[in-house]
N, C-alpha and C positions, 0 to 999 in steps of 0.2 A: 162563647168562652170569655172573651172579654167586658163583656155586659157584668156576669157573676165576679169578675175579677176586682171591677170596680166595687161591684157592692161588698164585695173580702176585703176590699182597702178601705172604704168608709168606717165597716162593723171593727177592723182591727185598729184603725187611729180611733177610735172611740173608745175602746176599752182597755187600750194599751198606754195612748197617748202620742206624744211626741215619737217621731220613729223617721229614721234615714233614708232615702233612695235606694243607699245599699243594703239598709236591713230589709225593705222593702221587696227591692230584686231577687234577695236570694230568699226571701219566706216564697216567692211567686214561681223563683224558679226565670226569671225574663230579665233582659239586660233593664240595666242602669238607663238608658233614653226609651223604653217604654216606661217604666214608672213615670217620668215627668211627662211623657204625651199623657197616660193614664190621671195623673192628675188635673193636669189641662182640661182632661173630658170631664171632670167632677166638677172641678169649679166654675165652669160653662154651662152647667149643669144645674146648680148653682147651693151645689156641696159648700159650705164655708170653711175652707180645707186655705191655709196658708204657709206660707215660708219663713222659716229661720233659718239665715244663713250664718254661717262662723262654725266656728270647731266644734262646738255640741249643736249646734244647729238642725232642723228637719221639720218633716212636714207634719201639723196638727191642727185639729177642730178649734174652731171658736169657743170659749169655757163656755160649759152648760148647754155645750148643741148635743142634742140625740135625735137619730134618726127612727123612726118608725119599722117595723119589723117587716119591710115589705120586699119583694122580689123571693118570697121563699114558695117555693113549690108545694105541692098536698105533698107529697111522702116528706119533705124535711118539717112540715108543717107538725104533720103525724107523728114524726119520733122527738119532738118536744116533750110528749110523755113518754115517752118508753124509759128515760130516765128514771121517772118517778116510783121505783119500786116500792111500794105502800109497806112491805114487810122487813125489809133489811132498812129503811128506811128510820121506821120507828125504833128498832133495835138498837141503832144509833144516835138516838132521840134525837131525830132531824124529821118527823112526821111532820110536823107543825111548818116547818120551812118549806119542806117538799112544798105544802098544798098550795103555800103564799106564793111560792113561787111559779108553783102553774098555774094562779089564777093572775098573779103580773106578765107572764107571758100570756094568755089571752086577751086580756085587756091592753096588749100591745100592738098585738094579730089584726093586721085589715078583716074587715068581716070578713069577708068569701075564703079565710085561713082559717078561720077562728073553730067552725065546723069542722074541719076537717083535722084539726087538734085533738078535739073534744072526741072526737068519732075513734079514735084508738082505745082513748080509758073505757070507753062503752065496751071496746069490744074483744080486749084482749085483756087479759089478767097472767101474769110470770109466776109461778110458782117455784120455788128454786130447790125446795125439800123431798126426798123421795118419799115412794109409796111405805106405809107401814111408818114413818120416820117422824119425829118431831123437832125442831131447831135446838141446836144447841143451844145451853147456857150462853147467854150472854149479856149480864148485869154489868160486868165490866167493859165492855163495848164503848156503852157513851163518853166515858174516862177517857179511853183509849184514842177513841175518834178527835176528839177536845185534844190530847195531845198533837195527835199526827198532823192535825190544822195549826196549831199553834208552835213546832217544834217545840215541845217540851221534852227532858230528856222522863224515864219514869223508872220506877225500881220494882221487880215484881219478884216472886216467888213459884215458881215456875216446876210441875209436873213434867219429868223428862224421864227416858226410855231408863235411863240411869238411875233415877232418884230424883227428890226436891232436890231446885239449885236455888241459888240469888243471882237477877242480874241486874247489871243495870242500862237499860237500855236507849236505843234514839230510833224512836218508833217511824219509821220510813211510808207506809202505807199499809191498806186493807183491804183483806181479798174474801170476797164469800166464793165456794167451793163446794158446789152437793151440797148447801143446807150447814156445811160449816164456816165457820171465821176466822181467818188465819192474820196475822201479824207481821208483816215486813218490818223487819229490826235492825240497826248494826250495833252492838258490842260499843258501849261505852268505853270499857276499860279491855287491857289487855292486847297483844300483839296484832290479833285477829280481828280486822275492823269491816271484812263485807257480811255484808245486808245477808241475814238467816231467817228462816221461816218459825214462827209459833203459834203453836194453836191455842184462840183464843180461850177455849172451854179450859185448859190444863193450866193457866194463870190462876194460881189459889190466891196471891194476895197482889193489891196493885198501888202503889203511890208516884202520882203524878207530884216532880221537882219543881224548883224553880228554876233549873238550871236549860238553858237555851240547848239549841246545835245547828251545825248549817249543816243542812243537805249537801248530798254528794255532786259536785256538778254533773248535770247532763243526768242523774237519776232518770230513768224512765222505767213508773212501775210496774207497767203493764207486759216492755220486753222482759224484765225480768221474771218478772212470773210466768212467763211463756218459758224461758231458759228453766230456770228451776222447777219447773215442771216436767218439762223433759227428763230431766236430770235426773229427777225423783224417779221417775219409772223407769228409768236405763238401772238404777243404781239398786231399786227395787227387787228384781228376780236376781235371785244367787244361784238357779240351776233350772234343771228342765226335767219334765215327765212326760211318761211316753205311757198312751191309754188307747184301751177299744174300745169304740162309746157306740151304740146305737143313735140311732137319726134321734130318738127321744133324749139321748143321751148328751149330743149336742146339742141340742135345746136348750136344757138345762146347762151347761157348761158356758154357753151365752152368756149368762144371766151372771159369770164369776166376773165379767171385766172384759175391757176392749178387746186387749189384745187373744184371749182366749175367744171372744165374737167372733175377730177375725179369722184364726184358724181353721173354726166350726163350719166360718162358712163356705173358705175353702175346700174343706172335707168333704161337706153337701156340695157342693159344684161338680166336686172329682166324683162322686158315688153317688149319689140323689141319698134314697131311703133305706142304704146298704149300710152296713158297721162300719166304721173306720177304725184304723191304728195312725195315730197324730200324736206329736209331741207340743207340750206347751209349756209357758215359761212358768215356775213355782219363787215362789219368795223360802219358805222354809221348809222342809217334811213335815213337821210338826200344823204349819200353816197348811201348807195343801192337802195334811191329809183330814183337816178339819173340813175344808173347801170342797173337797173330793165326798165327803159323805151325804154332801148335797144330792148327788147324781145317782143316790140308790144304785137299785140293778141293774141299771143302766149301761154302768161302765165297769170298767176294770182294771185297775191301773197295773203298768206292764212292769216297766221301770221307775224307778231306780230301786235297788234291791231293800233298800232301809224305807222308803213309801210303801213300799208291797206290804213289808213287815208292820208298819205301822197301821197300816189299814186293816190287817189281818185279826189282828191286837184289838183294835178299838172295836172292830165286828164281834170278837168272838166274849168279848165283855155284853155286849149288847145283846149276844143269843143268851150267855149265861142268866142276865138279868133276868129277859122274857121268857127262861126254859119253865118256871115256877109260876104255875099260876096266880093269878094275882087276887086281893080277896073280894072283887067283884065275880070272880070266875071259880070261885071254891061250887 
């Protein structure tokens, strides 16, 4: 534990810089008189790690020392690429960098690492798009990306459940999602200033500003997106349906989204290859009963009384269609 600790104290005074005992202590989590033994073992070592004392004072690298990429184990060696998504990558026109950059990390790597770097891109490939699916549009992306590195604030034009809006925005971070690309934002202008979500595809027009912005302290966008995700799906279903699906019928019901997986598979647990009567969470009638005609004869849906009707409706348009023969069948 302590071995690793030191080489996190080397790799972070190297890329960080000058840094304090007690910023040191509390990034490790260990009192204030283990960093300075810790450092003792480095420069005994014969890390060229020194001291500035005085009020901005701390400990830092010799200008122009860098250490060699060594004490990494195969699995941390390994996920050196796992970064390098070759597809959302390009989209962001960061292909080019990607590659430079994991061939500066190899040529960093002691041999006996260097192998076993290489041996992930051999062997595994991410695909983040589902089946049937193609990536969204994403011309505007590299814009996008260029800003959210540079805080630039940008003004776009924006496809929304309401209508085109104008906004203007301070583009926070980016998130791929299923093969789509979403936008962490906050509201330039106006009362409302946290961080909202936009899909990249529905930006019709984009102009990056010249106009700057700070970050929110402490931003972190990865809890957020975890939070806003939840959110989305809590806020998501406005009601619930109640259906008799055969064993085939949950199968296919699978196949609508998680939390309908989960019930399905509930229902197989409780009956095996028996019918069920299960309820499951619906976003609209109108939604579910589009969703719902996936399941064929499968299922049935029990409740709520305006789904039944609605499904009854859409069915009985569809016999009407098919009652006429068609003019392959004259």
């Amino acid at each position: 534990m302590r071995a690793s600790r030191l080489l996190s104290i080397l790799l972070m005074l190297q890329t960080r810089g000058r840094m304090t005992a007690e910023a040191l202590a509390a990034e490790f989590e260990v009192s204030v008189r283990t960093i300075y033994r810790d450092i003792d073992q480095l420069s005994a070592a014969g890390a060229p790690v020194y001291a500035d004392r005085g009020r901005s004072g701390g400990f830092q690298l010799i200008d122009g020392y860098r250490t060699r990429l060594t004490g990494l184990t195969d699995a941390e060696a390994e996920t050196l690429f796992l970064g390098g998504l070759s597809g959302p990558a390009a989209q962001m026109g960061l292909s080019g960098a990607v590659t430079t950059m994991q061939l500066k990390l190899l040529a960093a790597l002691p041999p006996e690492r260097q192998a076993a770097a290489q041996r992930l891109a051999d062997r595994f490939h991410l695909d983040p798009v589902g089946w049937g699916q193609s990536p969204e549009p994403a011309e505007r992306l590299p814009a996008l990306a260029q800003a959210v590195w540079t805080s630039r604030r940008v003004a776009v034009r924006y496809e929304s459940w309401k209508g085109e809006v104008q906004r203007r925005l301070d583009p926070l971070g980016l998130i791929l999602k299923g093969g789509a690309w979403y936008l962490a934002a906050r509201p330039a202008d106006g009362p409302r200033r946290d961080p909202r979500t936009y899909r990249v595809a529905s930006i019709r027009a984009l102009e990056t500003t010249e106009e700057t912005f700070d970050r929110p302290a402490g931003f972190d966008l990865s809890a957020w997106w975890a939070e806003a995700s939840r959110r989305f799906e809590t806020e998501l279903f406005t009601g619930e349906a109640t259906l008799r699906l055969t064993a085939e019928g949950r199968r296919r019901l699978a196949g609508l989204g998680v939390e309908q997986a989960r019930r399905a598979a509930e229902a197989d647990a409780r009956v095996g290859d028996a019918a069920a009567v299960l309820t499951v969470p619906i976003e609209s009638v109108a939604h579910a009963a589009r969703d719902f005609l996936r399941l064929g004869d499968q299922a049935e849906v029990l409740s709520p009384p305006g789904l039944r009707a609605a499904m009854r409706e859409t069915v009985s348009r569809l016999a009407a269609a098919y009652a006429v023969a068609g003019p392959d069948e004259a």
